[in-house]
C-alpha positions as CSV (number, residue, x, y, z in Angstrom):
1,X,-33.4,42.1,59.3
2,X,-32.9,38.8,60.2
3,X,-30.7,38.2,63.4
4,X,-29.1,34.9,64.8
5,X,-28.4,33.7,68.4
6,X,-26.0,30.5,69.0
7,X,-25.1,29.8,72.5
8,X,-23.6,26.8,73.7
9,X,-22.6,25.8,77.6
10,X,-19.0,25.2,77.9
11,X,-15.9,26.8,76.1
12,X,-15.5,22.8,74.6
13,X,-18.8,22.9,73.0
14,X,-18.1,24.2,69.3
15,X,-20.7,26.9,67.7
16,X,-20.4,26.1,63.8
17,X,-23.4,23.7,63.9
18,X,-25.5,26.9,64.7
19,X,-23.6,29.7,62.5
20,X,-24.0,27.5,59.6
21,X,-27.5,26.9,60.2
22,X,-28.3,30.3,61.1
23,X,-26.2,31.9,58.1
24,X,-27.8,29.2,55.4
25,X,-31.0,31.0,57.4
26,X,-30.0,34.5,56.1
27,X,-28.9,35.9,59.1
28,X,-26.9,39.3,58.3
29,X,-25.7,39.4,61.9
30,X,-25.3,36.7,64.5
31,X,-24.7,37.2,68.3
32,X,-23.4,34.5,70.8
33,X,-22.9,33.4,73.8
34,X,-20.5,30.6,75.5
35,X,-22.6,30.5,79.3
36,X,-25.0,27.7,80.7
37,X,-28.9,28.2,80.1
38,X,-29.4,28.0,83.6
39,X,-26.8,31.6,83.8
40,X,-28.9,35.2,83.6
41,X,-25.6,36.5,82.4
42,X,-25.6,36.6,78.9
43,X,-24.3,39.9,77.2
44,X,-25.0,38.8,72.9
45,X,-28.6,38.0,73.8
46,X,-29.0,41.0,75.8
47,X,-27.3,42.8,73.3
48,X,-29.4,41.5,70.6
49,X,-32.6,42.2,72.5
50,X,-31.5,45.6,72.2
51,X,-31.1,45.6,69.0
52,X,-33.9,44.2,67.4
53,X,-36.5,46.3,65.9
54,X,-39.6,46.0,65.1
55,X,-40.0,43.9,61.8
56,X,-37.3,42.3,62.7
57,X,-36.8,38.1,62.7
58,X,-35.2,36.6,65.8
59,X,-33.7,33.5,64.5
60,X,-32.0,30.1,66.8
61,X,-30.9,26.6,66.1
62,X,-33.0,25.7,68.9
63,X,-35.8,26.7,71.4
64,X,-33.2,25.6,74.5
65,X,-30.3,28.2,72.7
66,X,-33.0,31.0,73.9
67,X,-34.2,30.5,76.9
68,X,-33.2,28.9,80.6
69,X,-37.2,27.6,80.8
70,X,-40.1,27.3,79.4
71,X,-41.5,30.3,81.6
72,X,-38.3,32.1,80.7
73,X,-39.0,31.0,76.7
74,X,-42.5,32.5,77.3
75,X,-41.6,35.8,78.8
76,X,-38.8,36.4,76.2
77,X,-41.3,35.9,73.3
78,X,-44.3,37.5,75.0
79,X,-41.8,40.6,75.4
80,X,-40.6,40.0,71.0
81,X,-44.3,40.1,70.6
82,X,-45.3,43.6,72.0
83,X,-42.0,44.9,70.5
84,X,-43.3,43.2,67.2
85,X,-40.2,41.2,66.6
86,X,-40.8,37.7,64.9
87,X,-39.2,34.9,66.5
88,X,-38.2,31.4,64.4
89,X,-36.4,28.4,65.7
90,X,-35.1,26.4,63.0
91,X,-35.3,22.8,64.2
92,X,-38.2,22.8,66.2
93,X,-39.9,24.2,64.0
94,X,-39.1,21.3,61.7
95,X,-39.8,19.0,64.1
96,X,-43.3,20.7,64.7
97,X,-44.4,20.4,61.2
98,X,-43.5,17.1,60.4
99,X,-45.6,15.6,63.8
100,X,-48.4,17.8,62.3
């Protein structure tokens, strides 16, 4: 199952950039968050932690949506990893193949 995460920082920030990009992605579910990065406090991406499974995909807009650092980003997928969750960020992904 593929499962979305969209967070943005501040109750004016809008979210549809993400859903729409993570829907067009095939999402069937999509959890999110309206907190800072820099906040621990997130309840959708603990939630969806939770809920993956193994063979799942973990899908964002964008590596910073995920995590509050890179060490953060690191631990998050080193744990997806050993649960043998896949993990896919749409844009930087994008990015990373067209500087390749």
């Amino acid at each position: 199952m593929k499962l979305g995460y969209a967070r943005c920082s501040t109750k004016d920030q809008n979210l549809e950039q993400q859903r729409k990009a993570l829907r067009a992605a095939g999402c069937e579910r999509i959890f999110e968050d309206v907190a800072s990065g820099a906040k621990e406090d997130r309840p959708e991406l603990a939630r969806l932690l939770d809920m993956a499974r193994r063979g799942d995909t973990i899908v964002v807009w964008k590596l910073d949506r995920l995590a509050r650092s890179i060490r953060h980003l690191i631990r998050v997928a080193d744990a997806l990893k050993a649960g043998g969750i896949h993990f896919h960020s749409l844009t930087d992904n994008r990015a990373m193949r067209e500087s390749w």
